[in-house]
C-alpha positions as CSV (number, residue, x, y, z in Angstrom):
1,X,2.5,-12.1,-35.5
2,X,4.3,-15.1,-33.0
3,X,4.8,-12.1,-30.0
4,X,2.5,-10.0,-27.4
5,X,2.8,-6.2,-27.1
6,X,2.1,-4.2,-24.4
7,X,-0.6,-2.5,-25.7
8,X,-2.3,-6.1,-26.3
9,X,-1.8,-7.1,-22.6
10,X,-2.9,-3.9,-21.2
11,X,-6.2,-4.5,-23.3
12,X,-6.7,-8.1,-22.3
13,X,-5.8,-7.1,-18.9
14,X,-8.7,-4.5,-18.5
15,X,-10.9,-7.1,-20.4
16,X,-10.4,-9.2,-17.7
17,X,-10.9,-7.0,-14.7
18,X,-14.1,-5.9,-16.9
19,X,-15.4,-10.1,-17.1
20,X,-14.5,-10.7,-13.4
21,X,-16.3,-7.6,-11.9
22,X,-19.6,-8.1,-13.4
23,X,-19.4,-11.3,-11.5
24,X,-20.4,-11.2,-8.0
25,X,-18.2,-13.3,-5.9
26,X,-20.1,-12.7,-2.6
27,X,-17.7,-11.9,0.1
28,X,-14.3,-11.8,-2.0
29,X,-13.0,-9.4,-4.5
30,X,-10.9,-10.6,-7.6
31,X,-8.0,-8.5,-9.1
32,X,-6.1,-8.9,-12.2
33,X,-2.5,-7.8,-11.3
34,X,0.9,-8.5,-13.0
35,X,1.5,-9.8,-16.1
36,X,4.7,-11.8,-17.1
37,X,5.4,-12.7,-20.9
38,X,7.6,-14.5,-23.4
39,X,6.9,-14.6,-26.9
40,X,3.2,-15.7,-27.7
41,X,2.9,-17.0,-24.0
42,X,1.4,-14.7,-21.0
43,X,0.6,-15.3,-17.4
44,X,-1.3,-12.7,-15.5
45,X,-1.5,-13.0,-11.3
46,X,-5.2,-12.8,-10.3
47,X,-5.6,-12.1,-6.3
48,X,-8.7,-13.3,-4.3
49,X,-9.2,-11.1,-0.9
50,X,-12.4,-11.7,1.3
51,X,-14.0,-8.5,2.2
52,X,-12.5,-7.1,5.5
53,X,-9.7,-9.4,5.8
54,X,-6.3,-7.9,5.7
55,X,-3.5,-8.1,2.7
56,X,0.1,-9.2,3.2
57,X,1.3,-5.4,3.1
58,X,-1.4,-4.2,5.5
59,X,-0.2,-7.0,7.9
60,X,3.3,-6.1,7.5
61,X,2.4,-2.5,7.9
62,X,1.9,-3.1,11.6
63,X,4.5,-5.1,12.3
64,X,7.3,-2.5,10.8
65,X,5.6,0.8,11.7
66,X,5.5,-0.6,15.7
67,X,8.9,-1.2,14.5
68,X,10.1,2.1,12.9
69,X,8.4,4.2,15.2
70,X,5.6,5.0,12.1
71,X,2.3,6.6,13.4
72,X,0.3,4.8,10.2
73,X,-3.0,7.5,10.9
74,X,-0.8,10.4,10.4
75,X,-1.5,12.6,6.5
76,X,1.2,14.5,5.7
77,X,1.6,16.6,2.5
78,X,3.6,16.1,0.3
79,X,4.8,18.2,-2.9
80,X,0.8,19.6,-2.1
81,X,-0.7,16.4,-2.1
82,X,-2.3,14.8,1.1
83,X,-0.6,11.3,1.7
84,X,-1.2,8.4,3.9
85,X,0.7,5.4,4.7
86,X,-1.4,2.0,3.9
87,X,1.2,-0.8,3.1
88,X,4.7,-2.1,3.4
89,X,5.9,-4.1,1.1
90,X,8.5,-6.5,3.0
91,X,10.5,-7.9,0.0
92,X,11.3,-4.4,-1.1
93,X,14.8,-3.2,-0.5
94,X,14.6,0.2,-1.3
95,X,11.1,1.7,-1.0
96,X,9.3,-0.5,1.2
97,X,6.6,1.8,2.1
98,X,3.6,2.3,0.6
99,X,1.4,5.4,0.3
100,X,-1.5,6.4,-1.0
101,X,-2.9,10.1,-2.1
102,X,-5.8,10.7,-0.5
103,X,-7.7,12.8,-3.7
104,X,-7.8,10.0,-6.0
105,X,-6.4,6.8,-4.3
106,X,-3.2,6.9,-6.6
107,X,-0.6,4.0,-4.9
108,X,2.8,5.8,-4.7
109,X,6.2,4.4,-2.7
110,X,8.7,5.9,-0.1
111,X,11.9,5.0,1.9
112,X,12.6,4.9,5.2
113,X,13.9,8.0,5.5
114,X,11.1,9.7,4.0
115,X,8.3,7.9,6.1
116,X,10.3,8.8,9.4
117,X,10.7,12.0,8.3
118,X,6.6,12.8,7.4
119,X,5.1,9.8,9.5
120,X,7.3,9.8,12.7
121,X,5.2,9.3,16.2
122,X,4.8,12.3,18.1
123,X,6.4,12.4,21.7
124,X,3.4,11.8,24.0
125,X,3.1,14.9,27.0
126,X,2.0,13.4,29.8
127,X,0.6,15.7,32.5
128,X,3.5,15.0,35.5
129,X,2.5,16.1,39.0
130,X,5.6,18.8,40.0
131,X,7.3,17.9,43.1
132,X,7.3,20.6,45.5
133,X,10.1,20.0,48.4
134,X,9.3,22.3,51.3
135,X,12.7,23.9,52.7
């Protein structure tokens, strides 16, 4: 055999995350993410985030929910499910937003029009003193 299946990969890939999180790295946490292969050769993304910092999407998340008018503490439901938005992912075209089900943690992704529609920010009423004119 000269080529990797999938089922390989997905083995060594959990294998991996296995190794790495009987390891304690302190303040950071180490994740084994993509994998891209050709043949017998594969290369597998591993991401180092320090405890408490913020990722790339979370960063973004600010910027583009100020921007979009997204209130990023809302849950909504969805198809039954309780969802929340956590990321946004700035490179995608399509579905830039990310959410997450609140039961399990399951990582799911939305469009625009379905995070304005679900996430929107609610009109503050503010309290305005009526003016009385006397006649």
């Amino acid at each position: 055999m000269t080529t990797f299946t999938r089922q390989q990969l997905n083995l060594l890939r959990t294998s991996m995350q296995i190794a790495l999180d009987q390891y304690d790295f302190g303040e950071m946490e180490v994740d084994v993410g993509k994998c891209h292969y050709t043949g017998g050769e594969a290369t597998f993304k591993v991401k180092c985030i320090l405890k408490g910092a913020k990722t790339r999407e979370q960063i973004d998340l600010e910027y583009y929910a100020d921007l979009h008018g997204i209130d990023t503490t809302t849950i909504a439901n969805l198809q039954g499910e309780d969802m929340s938005i956590i990321g946004y992912k700035s490179r995608a075209r399509k579905k830039p937003w990310i959410l997450q089900r609140l039961r399990d943690g399951a990582e799911f992704v939305c469009d625009d029009n379905l995070a304005k529609r679900h996430f929107k920010k609610r009109e503050e009423i503010r309290d305005q003193p009526i003016k009385v004119e006397r006649v």
